[in-house]
C-alpha positions as YAML, in Angstrom:
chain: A
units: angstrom
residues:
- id: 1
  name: UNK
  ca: [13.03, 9.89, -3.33]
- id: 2
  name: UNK
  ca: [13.20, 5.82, -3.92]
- id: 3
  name: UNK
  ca: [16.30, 4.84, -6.37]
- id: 4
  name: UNK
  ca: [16.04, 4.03, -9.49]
- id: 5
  name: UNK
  ca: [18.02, 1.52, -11.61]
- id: 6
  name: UNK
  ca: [17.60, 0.08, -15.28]
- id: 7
  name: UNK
  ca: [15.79, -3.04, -16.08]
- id: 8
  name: UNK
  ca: [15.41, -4.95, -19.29]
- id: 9
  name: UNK
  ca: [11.79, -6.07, -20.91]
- id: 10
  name: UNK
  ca: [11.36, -9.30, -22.61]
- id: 11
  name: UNK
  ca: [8.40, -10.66, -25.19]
- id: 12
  name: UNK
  ca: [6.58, -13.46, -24.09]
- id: 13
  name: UNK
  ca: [9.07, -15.81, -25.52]
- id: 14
  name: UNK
  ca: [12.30, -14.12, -23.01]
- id: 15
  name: UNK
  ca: [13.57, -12.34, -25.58]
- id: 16
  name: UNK
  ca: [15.04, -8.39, -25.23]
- id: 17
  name: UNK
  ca: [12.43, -5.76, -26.98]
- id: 18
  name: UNK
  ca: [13.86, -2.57, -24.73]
- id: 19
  name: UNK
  ca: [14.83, -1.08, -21.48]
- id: 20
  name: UNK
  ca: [12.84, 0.84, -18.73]
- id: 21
  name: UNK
  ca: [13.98, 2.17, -15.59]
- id: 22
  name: UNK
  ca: [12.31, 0.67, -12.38]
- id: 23
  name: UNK
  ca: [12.27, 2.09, -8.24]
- id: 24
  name: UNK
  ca: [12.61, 0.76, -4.86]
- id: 25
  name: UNK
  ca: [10.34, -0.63, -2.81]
- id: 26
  name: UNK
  ca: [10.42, 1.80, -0.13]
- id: 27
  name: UNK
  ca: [9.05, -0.96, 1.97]
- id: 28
  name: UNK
  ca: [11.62, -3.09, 1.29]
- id: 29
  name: UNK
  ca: [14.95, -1.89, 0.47]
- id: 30
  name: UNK
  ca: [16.94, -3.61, -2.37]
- id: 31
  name: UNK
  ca: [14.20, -5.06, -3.80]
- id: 32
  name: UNK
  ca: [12.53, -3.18, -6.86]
- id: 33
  name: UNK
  ca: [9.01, -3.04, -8.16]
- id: 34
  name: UNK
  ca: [9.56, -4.74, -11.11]
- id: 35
  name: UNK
  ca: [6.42, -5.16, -13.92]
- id: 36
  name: UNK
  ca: [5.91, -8.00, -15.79]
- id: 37
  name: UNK
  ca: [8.23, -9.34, -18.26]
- id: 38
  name: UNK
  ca: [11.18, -7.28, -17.13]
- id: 39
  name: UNK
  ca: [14.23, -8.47, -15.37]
- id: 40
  name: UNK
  ca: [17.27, -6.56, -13.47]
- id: 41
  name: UNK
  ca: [20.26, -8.96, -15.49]
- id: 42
  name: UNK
  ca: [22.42, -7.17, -17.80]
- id: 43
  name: UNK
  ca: [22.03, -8.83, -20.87]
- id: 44
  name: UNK
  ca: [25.20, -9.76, -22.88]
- id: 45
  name: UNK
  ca: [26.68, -7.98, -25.58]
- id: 46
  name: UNK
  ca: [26.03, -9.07, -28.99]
- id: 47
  name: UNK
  ca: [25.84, -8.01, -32.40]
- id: 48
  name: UNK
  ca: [22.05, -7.37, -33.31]
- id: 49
  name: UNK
  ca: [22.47, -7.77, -37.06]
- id: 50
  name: UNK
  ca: [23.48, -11.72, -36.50]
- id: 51
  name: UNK
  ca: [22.03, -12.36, -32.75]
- id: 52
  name: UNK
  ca: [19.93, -12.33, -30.21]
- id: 53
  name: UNK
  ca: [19.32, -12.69, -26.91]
- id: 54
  name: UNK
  ca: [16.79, -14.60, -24.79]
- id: 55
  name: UNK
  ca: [16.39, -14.75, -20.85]
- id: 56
  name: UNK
  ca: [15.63, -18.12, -19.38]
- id: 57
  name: UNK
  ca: [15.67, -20.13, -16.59]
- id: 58
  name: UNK
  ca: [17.16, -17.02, -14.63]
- id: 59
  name: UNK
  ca: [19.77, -16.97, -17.05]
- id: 60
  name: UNK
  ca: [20.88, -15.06, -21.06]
- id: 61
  name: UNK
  ca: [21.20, -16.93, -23.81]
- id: 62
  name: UNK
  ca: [22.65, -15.90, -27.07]
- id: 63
  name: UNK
  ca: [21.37, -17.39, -30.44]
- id: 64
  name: UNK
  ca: [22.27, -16.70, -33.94]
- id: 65
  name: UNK
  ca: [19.23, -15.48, -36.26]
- id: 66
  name: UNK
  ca: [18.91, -17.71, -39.31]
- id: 67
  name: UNK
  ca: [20.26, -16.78, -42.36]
- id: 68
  name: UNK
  ca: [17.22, -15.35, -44.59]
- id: 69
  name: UNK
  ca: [18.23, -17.98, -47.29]
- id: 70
  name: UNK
  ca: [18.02, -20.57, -45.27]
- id: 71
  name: UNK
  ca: [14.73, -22.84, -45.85]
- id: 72
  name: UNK
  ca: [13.00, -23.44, -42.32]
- id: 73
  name: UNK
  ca: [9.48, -25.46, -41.26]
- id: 74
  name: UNK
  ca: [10.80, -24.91, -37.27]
- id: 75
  name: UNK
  ca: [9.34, -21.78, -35.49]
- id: 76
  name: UNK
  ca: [11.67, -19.03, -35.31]
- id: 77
  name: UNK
  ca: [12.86, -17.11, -32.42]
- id: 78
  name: UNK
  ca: [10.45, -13.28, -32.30]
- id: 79
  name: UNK
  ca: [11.64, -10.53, -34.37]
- id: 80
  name: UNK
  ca: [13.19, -8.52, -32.53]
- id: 81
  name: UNK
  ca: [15.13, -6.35, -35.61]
- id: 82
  name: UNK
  ca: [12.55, -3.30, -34.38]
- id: 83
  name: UNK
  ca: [12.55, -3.13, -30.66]
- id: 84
  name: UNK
  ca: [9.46, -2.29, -28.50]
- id: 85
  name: UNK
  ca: [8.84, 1.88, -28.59]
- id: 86
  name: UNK
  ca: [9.66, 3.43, -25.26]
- id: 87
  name: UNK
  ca: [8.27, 6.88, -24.30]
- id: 88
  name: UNK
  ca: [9.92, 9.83, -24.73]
- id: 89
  name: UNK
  ca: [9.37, 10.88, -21.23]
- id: 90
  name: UNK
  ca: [11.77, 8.90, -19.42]
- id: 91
  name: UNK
  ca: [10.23, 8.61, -15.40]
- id: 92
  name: UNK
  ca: [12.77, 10.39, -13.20]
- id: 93
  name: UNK
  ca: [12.55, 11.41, -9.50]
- id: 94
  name: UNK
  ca: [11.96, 15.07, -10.72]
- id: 95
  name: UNK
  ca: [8.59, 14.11, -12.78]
- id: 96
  name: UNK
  ca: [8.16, 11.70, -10.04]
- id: 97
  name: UNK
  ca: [3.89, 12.12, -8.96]
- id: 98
  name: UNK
  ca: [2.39, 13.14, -5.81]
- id: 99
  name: UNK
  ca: [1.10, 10.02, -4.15]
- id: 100
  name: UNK
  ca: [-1.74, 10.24, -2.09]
- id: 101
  name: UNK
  ca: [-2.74, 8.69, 1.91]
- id: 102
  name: UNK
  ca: [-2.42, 5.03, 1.09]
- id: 103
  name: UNK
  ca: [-1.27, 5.22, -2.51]
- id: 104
  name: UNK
  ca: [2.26, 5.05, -4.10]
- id: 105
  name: UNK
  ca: [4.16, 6.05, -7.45]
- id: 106
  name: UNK
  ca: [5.86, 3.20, -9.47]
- id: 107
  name: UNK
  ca: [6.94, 2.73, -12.98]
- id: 108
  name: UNK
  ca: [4.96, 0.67, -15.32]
- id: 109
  name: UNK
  ca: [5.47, -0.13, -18.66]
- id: 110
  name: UNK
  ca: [7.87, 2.89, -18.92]
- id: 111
  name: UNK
  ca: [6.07, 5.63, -17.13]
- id: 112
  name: UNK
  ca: [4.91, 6.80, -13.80]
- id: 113
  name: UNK
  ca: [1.87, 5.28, -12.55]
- id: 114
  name: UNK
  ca: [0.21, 5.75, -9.15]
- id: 115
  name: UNK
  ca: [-1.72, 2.57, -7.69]
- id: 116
  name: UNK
  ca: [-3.27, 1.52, -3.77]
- id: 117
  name: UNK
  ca: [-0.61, 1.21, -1.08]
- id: 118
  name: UNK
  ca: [-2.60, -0.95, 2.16]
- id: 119
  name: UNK
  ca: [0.75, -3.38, 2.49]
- id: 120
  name: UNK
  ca: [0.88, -4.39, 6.05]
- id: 121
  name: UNK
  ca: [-2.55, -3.00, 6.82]
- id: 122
  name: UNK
  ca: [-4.73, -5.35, 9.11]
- id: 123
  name: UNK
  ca: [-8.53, -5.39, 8.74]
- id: 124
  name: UNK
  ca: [-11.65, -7.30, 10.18]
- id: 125
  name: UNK
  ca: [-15.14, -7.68, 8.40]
- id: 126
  name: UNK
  ca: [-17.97, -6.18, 10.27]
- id: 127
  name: UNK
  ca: [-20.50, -9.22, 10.09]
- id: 128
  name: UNK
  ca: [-17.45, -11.83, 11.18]
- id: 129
  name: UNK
  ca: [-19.25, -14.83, 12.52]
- id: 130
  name: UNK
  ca: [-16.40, -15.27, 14.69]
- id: 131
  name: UNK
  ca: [-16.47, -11.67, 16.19]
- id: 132
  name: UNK
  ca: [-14.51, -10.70, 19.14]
- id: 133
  name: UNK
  ca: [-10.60, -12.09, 19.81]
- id: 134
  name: UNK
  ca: [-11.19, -15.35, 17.63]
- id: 135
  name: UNK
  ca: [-12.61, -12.98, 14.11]
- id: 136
  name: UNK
  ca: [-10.78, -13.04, 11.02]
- id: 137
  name: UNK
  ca: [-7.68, -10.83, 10.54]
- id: 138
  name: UNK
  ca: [-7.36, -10.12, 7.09]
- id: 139
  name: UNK
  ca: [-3.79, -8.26, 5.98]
- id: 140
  name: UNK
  ca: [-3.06, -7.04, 2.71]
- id: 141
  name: UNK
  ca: [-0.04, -7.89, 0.84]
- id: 142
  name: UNK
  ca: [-0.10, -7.05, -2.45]
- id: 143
  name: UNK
  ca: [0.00, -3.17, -4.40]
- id: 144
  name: UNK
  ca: [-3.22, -2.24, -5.73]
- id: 145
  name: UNK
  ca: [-5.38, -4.42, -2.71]
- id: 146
  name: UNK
  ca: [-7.60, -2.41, -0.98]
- id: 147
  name: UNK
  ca: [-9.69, -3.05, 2.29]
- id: 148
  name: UNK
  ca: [-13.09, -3.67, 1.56]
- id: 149
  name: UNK
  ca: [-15.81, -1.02, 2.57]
- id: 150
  name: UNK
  ca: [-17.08, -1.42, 6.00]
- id: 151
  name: UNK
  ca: [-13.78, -2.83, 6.82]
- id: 152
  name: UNK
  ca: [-12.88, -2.63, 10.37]
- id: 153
  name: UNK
  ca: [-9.08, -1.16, 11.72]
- id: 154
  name: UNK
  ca: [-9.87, -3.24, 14.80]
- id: 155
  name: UNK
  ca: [-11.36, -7.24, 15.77]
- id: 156
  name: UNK
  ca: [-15.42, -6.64, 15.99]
- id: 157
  name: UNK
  ca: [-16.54, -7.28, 18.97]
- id: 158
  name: UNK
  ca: [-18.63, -10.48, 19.58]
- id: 159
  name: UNK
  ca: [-22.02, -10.15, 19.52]
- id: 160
  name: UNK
  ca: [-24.43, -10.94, 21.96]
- id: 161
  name: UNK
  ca: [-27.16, -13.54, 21.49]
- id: 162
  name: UNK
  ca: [-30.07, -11.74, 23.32]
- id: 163
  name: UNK
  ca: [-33.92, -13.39, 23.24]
- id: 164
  name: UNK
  ca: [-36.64, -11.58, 21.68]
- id: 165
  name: UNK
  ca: [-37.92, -10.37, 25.35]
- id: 166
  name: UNK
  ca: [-33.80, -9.22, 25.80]
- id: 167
  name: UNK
  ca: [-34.10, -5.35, 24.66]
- id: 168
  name: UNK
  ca: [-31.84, -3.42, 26.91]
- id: 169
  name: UNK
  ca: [-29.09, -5.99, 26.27]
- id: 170
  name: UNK
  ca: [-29.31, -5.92, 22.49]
- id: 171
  name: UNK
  ca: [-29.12, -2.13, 22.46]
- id: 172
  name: UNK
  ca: [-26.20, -2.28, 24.66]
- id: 173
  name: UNK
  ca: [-24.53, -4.61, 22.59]
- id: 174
  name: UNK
  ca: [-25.29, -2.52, 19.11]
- id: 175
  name: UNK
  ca: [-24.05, 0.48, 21.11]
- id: 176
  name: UNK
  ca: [-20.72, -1.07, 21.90]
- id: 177
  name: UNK
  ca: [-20.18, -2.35, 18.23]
- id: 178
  name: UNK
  ca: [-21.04, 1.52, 16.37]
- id: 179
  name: UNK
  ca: [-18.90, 2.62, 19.09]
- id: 180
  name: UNK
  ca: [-15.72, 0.08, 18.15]
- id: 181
  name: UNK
  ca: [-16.70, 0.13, 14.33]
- id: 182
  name: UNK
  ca: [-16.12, 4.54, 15.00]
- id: 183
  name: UNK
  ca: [-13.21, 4.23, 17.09]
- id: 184
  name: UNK
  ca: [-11.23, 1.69, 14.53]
- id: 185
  name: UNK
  ca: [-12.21, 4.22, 11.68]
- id: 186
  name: UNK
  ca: [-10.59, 7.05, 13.44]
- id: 187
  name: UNK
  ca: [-7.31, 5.36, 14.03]
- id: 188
  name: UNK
  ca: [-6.99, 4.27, 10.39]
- id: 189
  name: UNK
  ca: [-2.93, 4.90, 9.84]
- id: 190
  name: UNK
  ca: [-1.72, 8.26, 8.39]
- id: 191
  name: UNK
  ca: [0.03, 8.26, 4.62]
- id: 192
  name: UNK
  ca: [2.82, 10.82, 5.30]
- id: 193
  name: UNK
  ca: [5.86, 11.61, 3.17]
- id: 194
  name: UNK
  ca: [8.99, 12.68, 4.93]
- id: 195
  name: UNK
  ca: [11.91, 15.77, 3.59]
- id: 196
  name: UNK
  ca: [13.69, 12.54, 2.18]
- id: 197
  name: UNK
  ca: [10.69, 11.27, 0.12]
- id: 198
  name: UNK
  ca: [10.02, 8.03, 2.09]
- id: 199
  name: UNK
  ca: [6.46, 7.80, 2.14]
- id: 200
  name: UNK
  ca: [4.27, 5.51, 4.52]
- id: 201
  name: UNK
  ca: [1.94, 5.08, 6.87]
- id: 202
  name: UNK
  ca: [2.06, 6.15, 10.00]
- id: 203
  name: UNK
  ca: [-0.11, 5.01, 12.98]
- id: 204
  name: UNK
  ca: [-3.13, 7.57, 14.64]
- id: 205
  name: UNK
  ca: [-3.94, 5.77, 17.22]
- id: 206
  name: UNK
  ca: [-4.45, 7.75, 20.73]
- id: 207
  name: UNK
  ca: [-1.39, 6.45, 21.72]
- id: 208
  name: UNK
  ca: [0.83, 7.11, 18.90]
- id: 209
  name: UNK
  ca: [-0.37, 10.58, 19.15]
- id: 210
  name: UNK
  ca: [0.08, 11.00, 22.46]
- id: 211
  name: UNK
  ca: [3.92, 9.83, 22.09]
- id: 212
  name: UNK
  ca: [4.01, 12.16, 19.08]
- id: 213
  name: UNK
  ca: [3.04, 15.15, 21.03]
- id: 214
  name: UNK
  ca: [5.44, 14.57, 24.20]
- id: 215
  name: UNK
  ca: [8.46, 14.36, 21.93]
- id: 216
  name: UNK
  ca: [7.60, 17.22, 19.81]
- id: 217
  name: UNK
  ca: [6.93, 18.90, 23.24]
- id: 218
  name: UNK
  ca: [10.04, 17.67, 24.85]
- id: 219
  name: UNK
  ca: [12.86, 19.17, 21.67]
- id: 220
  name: UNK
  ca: [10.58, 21.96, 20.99]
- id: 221
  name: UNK
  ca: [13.46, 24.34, 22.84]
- id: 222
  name: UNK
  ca: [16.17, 22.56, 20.41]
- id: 223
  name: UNK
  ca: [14.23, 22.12, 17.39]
- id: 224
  name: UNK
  ca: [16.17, 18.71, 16.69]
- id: 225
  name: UNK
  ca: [15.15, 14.80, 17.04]
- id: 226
  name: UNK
  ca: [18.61, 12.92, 17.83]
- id: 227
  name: UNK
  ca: [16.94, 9.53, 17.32]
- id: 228
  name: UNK
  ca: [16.48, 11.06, 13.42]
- id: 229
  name: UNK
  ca: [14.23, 8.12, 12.90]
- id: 230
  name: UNK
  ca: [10.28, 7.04, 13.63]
- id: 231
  name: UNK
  ca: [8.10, 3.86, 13.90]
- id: 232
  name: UNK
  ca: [5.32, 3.84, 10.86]
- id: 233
  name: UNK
  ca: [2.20, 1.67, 11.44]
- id: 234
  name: UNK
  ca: [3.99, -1.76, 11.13]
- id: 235
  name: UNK
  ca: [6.76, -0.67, 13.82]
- id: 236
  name: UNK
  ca: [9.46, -0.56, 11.05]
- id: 237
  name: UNK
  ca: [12.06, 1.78, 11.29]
- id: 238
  name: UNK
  ca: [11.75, 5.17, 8.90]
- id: 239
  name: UNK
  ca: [14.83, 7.35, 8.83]
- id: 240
  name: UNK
  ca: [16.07, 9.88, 8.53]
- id: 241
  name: UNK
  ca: [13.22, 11.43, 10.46]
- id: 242
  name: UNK
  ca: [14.12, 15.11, 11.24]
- id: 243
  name: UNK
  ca: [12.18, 16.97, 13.74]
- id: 244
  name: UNK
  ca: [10.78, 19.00, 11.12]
- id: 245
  name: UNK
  ca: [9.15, 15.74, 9.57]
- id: 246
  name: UNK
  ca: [7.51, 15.24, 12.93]
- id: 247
  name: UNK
  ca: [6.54, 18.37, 12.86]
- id: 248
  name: UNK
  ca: [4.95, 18.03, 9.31]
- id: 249
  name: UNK
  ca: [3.15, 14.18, 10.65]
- id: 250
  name: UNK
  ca: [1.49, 15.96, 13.30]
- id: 251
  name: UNK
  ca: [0.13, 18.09, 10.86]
- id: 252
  name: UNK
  ca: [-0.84, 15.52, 9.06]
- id: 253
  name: UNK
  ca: [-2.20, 13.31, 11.44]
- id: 254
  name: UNK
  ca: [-4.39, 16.51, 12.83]
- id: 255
  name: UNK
  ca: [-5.93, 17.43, 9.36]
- id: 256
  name: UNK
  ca: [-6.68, 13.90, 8.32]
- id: 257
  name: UNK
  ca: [-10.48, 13.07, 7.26]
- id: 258
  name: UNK
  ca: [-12.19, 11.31, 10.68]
- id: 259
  name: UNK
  ca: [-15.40, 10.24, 11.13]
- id: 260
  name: UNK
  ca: [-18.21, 12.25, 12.04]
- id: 261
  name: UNK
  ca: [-18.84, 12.13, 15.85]
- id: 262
  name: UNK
  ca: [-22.50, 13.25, 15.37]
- id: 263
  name: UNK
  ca: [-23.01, 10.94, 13.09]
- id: 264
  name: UNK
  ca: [-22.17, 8.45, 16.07]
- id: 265
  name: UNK
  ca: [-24.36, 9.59, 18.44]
- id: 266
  name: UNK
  ca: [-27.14, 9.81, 15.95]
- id: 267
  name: UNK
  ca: [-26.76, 6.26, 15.33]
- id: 268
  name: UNK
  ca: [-26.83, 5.77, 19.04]
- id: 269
  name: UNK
  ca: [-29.90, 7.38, 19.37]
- id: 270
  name: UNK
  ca: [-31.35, 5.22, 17.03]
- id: 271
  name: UNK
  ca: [-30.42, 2.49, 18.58]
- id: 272
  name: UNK
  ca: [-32.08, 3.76, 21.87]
- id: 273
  name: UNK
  ca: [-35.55, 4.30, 20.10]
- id: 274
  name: UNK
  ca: [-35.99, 1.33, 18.29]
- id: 275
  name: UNK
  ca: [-38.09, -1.21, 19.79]
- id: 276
  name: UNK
  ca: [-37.49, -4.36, 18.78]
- id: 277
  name: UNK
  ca: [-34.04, -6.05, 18.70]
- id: 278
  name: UNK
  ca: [-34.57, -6.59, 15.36]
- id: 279
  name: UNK
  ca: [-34.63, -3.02, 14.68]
- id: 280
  name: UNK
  ca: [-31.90, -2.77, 16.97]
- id: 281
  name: UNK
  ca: [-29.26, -5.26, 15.05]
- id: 282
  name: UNK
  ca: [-30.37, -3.62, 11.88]
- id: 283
  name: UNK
  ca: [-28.44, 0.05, 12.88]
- id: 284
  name: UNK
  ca: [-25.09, 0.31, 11.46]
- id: 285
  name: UNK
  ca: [-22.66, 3.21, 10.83]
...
């Protein structure tokens, strides 16, 4: 399970309304997900009755609240006599929810929330002017960004400018894209979480597999993984990685959702009866 520590939330004006308890990044360790308006500083202690505290410029500052008797026509700092409610249900790593492939639990606002987890994911767009090795890598960096539909796993490949009179070649070409546009869907990277609660992504491509299956293979006798660690889909480090949790990503990487194969070769078959390139460029998975 990530860690959690205690952060403090601030109005719009820095000042301290409450506390809420914040996670890891599992992506990064050290740094947490914080939400907006919180901050990991301790802030002083002071007596609420007479002070209060305001974070700014990366820094606390302690002011006195004005005496009700005194006459003011300055703004005042907020009230913060009441603080901001907090929930009941304080998040923990027991209620901690189930995150999906591609999704992840943080704390928001006080309580568990689960959002879209594509960090580090590459895609490509599908109708890339620039197709082939010079096309458009997009990455995404940021929770809660997801890859567009149609996006590709893979660069497109670059289309071929056929003539009118140019059949065979355009229906090669539209062949070779459905084919690349399948094959990038069905290496789309595994969300696994390990015995330790580390989830990420892991890749599926054929060759990640195949290494998967010769080491499983290879300790099966033992039934342990010295390394105790494994490469997810960005090539960063994920331990501990018992041989049970490769056990448990094969699994997962064997009943993930691929795409259909006859729907492929349907497609393909299109492509072979249609009798115009136009009709030909117009086929898409």
């Amino acid at each position: 399970m990530e860690n959690l520590t205690r952060a403090y939330q601030l109005d719009e004006q820095g000042v301290l309304v409450g506390e809420t308890m914040v996670q890891e990044d599992p992506m990064e360790p050290g740094v947490y997900l914080l939400p907006p308006g919180c901050v990991l500083l301790a802030p002083p202690a002071v007596d609420a009755d007479t002070q209060v505290v305001r974070y700014r410029d990366g820094a606390w500052d302690v002011h006195d609240r004005p005496s009700s008797s005194e006459p003011t026509t300055a703004p005042v700092e907020a009230d913060v006599s009441t603080p901001r409610a907090v929930s009941a249900i304080v998040p923990t790593q027991a209620n901690q929810p189930k995150a999906g492939e591609h999704e992840i639990a943080l704390i928001v606002d006080g309580q568990w929330a689960v959002v879209a987890d594509w960090r580090g994911t590459a895609y490509w767009l599908p109708n890339d002017d620039t197709a082939g090795p010079a096309a458009t890598e997009h990455r995404i960096t940021e929770l809660g960004q997801t890859p567009p539909d149609g996006a590709l796993f893979s660069p497109p490949p670059a289309p071929l400018r056929v003539s009118s009179t140019s059949l065979a070649d355009a229906q090669a070409v539209q062949i070779a894209t459905l084919r690349s546009a399948w094959q990038s869907a069905t290496e789309c990277p595994v969300n696994f979480t390990t015995a330790a609660g580390h989830a990420d992504g892991f890749a599926c491509d054929a060759a990640s597999v195949a290494k998967l299956d010769a080491m499983l293979a290879a300790y099966a006798q033992s039934g342990t993984w010295p390394p105790n660690l494994w490469l997810n889909a960005s090539g960063m480090p994920v331990t501990p990685f018992t041989f049970a949790d490769m056990q448990a990503l094969a699994r997962a990487v064997a009943d993930r959702a691929t795409p259909d194969y006859e729907a492929l070769l349907l497609k393909i078959g299109q492509v072979m009866a249609a009798a115009t390139t136009d009709e030909v460029q117009a086929i898409g998975l």
